[in-house]
N, CA, C and O of each residue as an XYZ file, in Angstrom:
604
protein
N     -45.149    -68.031     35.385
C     -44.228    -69.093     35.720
C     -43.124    -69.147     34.663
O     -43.308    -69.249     33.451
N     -42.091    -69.073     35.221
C     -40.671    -69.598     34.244
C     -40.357    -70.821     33.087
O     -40.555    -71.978     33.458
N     -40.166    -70.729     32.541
C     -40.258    -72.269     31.986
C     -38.501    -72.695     31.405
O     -37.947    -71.746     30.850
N     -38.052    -73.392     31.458
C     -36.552    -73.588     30.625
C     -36.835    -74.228     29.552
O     -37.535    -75.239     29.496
N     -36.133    -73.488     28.346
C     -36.383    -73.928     26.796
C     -35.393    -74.636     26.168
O     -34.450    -73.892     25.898
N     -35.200    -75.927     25.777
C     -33.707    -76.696     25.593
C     -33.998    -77.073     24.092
O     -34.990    -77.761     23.850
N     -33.398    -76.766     23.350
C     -33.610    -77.361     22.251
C     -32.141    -78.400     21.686
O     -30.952    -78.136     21.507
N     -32.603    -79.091     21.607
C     -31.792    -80.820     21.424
C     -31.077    -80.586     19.772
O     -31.502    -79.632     19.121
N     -30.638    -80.954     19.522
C     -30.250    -81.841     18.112
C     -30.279    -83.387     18.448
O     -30.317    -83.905     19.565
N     -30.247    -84.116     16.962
C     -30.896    -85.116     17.129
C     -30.514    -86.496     17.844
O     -31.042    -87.574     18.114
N     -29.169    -85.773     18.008
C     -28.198    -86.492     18.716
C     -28.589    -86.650     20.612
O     -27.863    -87.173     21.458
N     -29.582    -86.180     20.765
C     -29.917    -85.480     22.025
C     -29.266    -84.534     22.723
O     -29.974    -83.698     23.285
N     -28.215    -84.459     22.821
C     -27.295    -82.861     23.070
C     -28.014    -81.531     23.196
O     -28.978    -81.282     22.472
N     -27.646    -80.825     23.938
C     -28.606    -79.416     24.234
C     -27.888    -78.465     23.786
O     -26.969    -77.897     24.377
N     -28.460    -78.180     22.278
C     -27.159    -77.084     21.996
C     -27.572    -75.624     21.947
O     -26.904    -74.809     21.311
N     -29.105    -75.155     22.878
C     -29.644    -73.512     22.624
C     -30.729    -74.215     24.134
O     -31.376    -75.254     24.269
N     -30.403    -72.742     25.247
C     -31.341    -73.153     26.031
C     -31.689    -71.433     26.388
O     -30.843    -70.560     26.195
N     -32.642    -71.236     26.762
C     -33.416    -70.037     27.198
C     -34.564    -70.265     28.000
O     -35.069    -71.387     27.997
N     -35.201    -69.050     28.913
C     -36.100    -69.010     29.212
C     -37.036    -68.297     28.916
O     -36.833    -67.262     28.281
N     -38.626    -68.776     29.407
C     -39.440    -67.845     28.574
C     -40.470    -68.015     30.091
O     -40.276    -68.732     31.072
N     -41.484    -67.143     29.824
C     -42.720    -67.315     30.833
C     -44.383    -67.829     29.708
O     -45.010    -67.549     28.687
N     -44.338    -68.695     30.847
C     -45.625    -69.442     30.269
C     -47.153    -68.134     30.256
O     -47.648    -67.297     31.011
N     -47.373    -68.699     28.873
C     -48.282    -67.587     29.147
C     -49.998    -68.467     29.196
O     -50.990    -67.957     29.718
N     -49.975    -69.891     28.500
C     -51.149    -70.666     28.833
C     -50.361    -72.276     28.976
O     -49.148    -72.480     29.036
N     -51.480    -73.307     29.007
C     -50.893    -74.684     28.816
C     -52.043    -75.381     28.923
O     -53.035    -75.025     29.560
N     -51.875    -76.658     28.119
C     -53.244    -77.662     28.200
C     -52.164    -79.050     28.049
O     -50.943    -79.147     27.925
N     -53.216    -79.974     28.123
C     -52.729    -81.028     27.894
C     -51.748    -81.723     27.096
O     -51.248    -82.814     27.373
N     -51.495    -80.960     26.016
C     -50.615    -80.824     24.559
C     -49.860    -79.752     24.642
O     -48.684    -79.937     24.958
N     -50.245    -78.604     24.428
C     -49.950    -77.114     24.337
C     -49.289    -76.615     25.009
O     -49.667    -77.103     26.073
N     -48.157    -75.651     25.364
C     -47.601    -74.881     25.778
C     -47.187    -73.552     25.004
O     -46.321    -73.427     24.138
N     -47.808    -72.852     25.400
C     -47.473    -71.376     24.867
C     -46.668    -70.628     25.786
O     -47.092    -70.606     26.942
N     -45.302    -69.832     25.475
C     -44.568    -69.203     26.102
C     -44.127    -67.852     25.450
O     -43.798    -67.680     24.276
N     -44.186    -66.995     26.385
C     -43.471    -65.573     25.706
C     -42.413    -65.474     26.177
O     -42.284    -65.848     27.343
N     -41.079    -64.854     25.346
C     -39.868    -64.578     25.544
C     -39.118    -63.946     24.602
O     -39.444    -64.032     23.418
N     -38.193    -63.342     24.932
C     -37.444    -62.045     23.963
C     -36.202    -62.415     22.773
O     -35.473    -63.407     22.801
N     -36.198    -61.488     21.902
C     -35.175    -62.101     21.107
C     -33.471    -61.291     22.089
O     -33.457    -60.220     22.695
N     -32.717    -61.907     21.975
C     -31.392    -61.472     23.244
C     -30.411    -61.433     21.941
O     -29.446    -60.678     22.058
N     -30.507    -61.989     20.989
C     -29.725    -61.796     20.199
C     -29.365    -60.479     19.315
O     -30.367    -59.918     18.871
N     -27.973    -59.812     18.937
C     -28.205    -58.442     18.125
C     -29.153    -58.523     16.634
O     -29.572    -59.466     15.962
N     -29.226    -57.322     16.538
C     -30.571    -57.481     15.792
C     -29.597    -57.775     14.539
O     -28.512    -57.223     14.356
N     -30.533    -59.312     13.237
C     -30.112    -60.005     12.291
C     -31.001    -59.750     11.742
O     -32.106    -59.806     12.282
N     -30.758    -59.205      9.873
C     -31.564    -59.349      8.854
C     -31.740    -60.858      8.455
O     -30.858    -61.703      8.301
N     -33.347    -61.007      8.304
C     -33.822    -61.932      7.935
C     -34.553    -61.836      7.229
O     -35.516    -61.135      7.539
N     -34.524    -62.672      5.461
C     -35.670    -62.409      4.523
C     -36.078    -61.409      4.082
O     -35.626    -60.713      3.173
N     -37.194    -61.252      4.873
C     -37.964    -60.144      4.525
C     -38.626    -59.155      5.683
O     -39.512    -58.305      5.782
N     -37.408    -59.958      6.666
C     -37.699    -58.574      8.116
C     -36.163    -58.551      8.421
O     -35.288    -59.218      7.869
N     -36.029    -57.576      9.490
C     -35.065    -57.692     10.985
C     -35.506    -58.510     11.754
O     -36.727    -58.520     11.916
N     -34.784    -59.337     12.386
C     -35.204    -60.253     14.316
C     -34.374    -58.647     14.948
O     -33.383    -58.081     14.487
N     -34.992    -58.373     15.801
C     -34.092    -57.531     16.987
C     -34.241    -57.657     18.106
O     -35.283    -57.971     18.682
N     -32.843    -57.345     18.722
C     -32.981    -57.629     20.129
C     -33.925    -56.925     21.125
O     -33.862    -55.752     21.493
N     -34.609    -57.655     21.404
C     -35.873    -57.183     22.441
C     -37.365    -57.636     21.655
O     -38.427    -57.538     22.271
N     -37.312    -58.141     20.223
C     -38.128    -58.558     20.058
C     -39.283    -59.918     20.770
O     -38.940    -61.052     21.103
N     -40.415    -59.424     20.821
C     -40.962    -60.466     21.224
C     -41.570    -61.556     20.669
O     -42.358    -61.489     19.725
N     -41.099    -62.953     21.440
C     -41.779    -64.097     20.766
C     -42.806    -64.921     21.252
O     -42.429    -65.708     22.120
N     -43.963    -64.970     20.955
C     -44.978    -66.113     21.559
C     -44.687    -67.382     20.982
O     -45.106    -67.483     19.829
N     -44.035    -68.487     21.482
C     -43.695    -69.353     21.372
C     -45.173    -70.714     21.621
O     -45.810    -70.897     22.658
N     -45.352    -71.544     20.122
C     -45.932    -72.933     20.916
C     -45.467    -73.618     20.639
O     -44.850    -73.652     19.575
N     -45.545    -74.718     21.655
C     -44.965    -76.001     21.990
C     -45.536    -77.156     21.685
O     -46.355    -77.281     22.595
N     -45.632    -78.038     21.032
C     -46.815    -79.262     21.146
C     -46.441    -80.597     21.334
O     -45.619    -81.045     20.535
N     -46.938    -81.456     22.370
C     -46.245    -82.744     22.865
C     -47.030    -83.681     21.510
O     -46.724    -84.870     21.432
N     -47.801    -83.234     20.712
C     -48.687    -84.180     19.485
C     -48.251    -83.632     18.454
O     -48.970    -84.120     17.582
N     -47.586    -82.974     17.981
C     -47.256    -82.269     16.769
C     -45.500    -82.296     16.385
O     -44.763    -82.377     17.368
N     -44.890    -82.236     15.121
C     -44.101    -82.719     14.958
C     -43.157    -81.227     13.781
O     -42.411    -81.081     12.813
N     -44.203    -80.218     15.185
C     -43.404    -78.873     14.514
C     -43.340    -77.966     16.313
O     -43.727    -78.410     17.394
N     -42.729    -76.675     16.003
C     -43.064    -75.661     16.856
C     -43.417    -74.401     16.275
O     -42.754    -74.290     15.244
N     -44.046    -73.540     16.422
C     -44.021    -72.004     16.002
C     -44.447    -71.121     16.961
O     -45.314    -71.179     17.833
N     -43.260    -69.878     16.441
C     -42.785    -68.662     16.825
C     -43.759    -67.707     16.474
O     -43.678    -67.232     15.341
N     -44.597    -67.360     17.165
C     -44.933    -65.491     16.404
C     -43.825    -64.322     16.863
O     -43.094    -64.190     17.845
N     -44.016    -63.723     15.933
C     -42.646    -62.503     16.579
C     -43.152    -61.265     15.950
O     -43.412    -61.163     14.751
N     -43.295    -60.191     16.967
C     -43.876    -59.138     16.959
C     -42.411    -58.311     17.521
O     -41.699    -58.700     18.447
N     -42.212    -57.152     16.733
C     -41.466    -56.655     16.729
C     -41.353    -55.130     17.992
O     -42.230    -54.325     18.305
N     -40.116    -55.223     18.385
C     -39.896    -54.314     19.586
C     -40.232    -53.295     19.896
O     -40.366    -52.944     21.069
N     -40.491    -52.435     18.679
C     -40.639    -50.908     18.221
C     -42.379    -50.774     18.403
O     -42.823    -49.991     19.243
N     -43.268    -51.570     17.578
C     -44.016    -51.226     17.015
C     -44.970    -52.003     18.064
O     -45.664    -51.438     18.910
N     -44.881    -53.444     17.854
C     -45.910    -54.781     18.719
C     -46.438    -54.991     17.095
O     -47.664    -55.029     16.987
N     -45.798    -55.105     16.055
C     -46.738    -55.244     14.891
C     -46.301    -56.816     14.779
O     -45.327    -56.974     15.515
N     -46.556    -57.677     14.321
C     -46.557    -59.360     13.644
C     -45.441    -59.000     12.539
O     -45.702    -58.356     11.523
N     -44.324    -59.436     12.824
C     -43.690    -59.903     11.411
C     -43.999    -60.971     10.491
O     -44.278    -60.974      9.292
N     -43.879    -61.868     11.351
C     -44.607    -63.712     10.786
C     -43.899    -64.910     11.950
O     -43.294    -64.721     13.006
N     -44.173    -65.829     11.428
C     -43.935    -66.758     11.956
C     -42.600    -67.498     11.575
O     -42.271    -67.532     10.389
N     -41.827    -68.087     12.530
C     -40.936    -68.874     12.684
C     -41.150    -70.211     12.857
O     -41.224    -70.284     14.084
N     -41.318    -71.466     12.374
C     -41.520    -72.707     12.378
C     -40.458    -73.590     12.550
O     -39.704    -73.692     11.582
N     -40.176    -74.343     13.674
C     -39.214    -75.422     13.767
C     -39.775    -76.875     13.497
O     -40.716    -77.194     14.223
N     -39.198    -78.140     12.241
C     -39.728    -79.018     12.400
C     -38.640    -79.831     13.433
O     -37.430    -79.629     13.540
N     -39.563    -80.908     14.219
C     -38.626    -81.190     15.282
C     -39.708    -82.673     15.839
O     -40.753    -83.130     15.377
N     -38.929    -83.035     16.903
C     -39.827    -84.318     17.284
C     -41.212    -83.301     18.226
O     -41.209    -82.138     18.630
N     -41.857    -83.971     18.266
C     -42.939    -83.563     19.784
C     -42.297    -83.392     21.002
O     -41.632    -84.222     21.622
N     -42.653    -81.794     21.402
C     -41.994    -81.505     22.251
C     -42.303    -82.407     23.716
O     -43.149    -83.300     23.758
N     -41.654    -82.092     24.620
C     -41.302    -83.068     26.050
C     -41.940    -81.946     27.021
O     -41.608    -80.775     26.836
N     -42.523    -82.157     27.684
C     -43.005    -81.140     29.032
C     -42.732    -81.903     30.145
O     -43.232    -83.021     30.272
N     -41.941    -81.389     31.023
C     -41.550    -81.820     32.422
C     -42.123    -80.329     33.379
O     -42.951    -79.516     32.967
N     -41.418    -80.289     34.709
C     -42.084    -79.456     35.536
C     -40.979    -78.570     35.201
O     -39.814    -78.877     35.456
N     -41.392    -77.216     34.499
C     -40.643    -75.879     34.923
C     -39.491    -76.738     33.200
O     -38.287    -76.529     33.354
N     -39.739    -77.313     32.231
C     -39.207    -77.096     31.525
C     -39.997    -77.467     30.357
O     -41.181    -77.736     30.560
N     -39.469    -77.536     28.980
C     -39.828    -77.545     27.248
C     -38.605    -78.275     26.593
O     -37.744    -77.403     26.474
N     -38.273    -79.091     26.263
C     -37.286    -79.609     25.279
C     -38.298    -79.901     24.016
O     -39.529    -79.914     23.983
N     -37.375    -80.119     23.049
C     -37.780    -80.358     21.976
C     -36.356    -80.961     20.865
O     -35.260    -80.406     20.949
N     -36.566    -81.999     19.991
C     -35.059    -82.305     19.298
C     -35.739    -81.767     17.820
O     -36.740    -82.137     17.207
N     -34.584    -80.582     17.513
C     -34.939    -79.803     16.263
C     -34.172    -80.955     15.093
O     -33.188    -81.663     15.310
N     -34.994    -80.856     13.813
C     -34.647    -81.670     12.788
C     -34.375    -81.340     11.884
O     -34.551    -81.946     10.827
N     -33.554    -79.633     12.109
C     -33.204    -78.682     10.979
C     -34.170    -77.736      9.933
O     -34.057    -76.582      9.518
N     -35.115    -78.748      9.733
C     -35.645    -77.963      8.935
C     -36.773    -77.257      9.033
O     -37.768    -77.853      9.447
N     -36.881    -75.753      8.657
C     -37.592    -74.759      9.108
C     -38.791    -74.302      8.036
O     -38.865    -74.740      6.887
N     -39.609    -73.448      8.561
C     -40.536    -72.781      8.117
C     -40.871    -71.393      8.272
O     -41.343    -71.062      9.359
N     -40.691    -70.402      7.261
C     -41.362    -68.985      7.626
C     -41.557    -68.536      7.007
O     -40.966    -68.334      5.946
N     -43.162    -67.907      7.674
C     -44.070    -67.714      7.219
C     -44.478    -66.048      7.253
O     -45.053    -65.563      8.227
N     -44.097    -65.247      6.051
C     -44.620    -63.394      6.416
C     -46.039    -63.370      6.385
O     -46.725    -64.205      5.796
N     -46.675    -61.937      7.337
C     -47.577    -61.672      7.368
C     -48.632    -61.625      5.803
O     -49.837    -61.389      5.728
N     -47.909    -61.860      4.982
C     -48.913    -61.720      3.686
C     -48.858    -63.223      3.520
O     -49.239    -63.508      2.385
N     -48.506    -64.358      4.271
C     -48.476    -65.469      4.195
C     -47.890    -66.850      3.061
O     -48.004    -68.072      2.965
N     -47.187    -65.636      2.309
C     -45.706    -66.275      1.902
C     -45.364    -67.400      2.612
O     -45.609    -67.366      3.818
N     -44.817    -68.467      2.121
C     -44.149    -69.124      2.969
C     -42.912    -69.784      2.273
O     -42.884    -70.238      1.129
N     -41.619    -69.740      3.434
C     -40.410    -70.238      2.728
C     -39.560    -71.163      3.342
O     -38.953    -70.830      4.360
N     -39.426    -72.350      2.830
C     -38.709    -73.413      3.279
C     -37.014    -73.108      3.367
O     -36.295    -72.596      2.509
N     -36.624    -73.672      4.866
C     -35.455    -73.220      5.015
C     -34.428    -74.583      5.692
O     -34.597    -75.415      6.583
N     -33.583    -74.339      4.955
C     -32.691    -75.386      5.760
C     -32.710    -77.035      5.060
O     -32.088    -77.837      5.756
N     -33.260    -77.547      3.951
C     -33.539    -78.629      3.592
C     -32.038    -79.013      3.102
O     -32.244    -80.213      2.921
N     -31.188    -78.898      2.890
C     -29.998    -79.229      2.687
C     -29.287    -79.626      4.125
O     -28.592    -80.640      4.188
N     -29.463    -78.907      5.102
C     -28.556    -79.033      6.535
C     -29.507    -80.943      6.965
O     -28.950    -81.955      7.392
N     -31.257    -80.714      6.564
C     -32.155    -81.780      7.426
C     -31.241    -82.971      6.334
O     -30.533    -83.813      6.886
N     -31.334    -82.941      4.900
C     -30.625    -84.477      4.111
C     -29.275    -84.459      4.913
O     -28.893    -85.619      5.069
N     -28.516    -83.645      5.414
C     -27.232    -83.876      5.716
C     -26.879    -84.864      6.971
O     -25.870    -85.539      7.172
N     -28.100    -84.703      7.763
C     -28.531    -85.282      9.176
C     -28.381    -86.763      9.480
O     -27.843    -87.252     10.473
N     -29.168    -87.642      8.056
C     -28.648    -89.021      7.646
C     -29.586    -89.582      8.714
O     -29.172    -90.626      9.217
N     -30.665    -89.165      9.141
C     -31.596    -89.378      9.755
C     -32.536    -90.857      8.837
O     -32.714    -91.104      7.644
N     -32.969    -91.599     10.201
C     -33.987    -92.774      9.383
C     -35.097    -92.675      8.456
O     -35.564    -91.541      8.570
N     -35.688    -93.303      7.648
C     -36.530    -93.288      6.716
C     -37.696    -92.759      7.463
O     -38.235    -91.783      6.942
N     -38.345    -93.324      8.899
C     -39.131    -92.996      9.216
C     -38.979    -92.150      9.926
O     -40.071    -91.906     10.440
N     -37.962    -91.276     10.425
C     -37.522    -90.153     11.531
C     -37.927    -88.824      9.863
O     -38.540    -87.766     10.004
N     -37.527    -89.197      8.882
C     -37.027    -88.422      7.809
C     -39.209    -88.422      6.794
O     -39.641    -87.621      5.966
N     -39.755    -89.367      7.282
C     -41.315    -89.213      6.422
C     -41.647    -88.161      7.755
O     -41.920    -86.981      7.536
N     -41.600    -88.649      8.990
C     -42.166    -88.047     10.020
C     -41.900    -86.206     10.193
O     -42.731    -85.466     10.721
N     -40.736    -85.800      9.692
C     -40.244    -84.644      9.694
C     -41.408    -84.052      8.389
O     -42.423    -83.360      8.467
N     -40.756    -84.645      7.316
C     -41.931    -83.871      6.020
C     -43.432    -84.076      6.194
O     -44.321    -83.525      5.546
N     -43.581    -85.091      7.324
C     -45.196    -85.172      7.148
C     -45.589    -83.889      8.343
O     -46.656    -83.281      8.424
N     -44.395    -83.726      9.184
C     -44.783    -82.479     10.493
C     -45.060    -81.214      9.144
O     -45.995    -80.420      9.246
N     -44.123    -81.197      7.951
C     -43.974    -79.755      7.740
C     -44.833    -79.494      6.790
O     -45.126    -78.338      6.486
N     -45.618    -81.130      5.888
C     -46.762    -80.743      5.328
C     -48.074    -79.952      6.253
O     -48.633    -78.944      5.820
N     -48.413    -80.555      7.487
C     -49.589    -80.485      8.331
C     -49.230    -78.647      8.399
O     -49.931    -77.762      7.907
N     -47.920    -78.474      9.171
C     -47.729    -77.069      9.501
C     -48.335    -76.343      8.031
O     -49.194    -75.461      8.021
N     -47.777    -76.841      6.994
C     -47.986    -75.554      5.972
C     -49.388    -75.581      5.610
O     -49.829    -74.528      5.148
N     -50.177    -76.553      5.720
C     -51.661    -76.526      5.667
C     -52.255    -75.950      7.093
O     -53.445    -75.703      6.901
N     -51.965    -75.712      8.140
C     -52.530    -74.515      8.915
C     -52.309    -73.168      8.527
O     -53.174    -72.354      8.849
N     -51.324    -72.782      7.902
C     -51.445    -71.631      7.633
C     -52.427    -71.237      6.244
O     -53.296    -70.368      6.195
N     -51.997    -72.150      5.174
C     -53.011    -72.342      3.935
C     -54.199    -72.197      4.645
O     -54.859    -71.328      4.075
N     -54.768    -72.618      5.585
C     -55.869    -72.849      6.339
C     -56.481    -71.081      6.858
O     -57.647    -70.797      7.136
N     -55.606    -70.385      6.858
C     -55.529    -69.249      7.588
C     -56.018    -69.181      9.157
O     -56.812    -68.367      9.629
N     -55.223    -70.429      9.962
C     -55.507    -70.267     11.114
C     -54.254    -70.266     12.046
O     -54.295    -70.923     13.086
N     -53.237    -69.614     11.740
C     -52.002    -69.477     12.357
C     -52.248    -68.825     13.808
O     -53.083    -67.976     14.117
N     -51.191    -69.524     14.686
C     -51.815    -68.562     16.611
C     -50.705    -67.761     16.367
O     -49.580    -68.019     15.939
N     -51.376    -66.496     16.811
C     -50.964    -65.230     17.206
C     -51.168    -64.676     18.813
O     -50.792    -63.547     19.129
């Protein structure tokens, strides 16, 4: 099944939409696979390339998203991509989510590197919109500490 992927700023505005195909779903959960379309960009400590693949989850209780991304060539795991953001929205045949700038990624040796914390203070977001974001990106970085990241 198709799914449409909207990702909001906080303003509610839809400023990145794509599709992906659902690959499970529960009550919370949505997992979706879909390709990277963009030309291939050095990042960190990989390439993103175009045609890369992403298993995407979604969570209507959680106050992050993450990306696995396995690369085009190989199918090997680069790492993870983490968006902190509100709890995503599930309607029929779509995924929104309002991103809150600030990111997470995570390499396969489980490094992890905070990204974007200058763009999230710039946002001018509420006290409690602004605990709720760092408390999403503490929980996220203790699943991986955890060593139980979905792949």
């Amino acid at each position: 099944m198709r799914i449409k992927v909207r990702k909001k700023n906080p303003g509610g505005e839809v400023v990145y939409e794509y599709e992906g195909e659902q690959i499970s779903r529960d009550t919370s959960t949505i997992v979706l696979g879909a390709f990277f379309t963009r030309e291939d960009m050095p990042f960190l400590d990989v390439t993103f390339k175009k045609g890369d693949r992403f298993v995407e989850y979604y969570y209507s209780d959680r106050w992050y998203n993450i990306f696995a991304i396995y690369d085009r060539d190989d199918a090997q795991l680069k790492g993870w991509y983490c968006n902190i953001g509100k709890p995503a929205v599930f309607e029929k045949g779509l995924v929104s989510y309002v991103d809150l700038a600030l990111d997470l990624w995570v390499s396969v040796d489980g490094n992890q590197t905070v990204l974007d914390e200058d763009e999230f203070e710039a946002l001018s977001l509420s006290d409690e919109l602004q605990r709720a974001a760092r408390q999403g990106l503490s929980d996220l970085r203790q699943v991986f500490l955890n060593g139980k990241p979905p792949q």
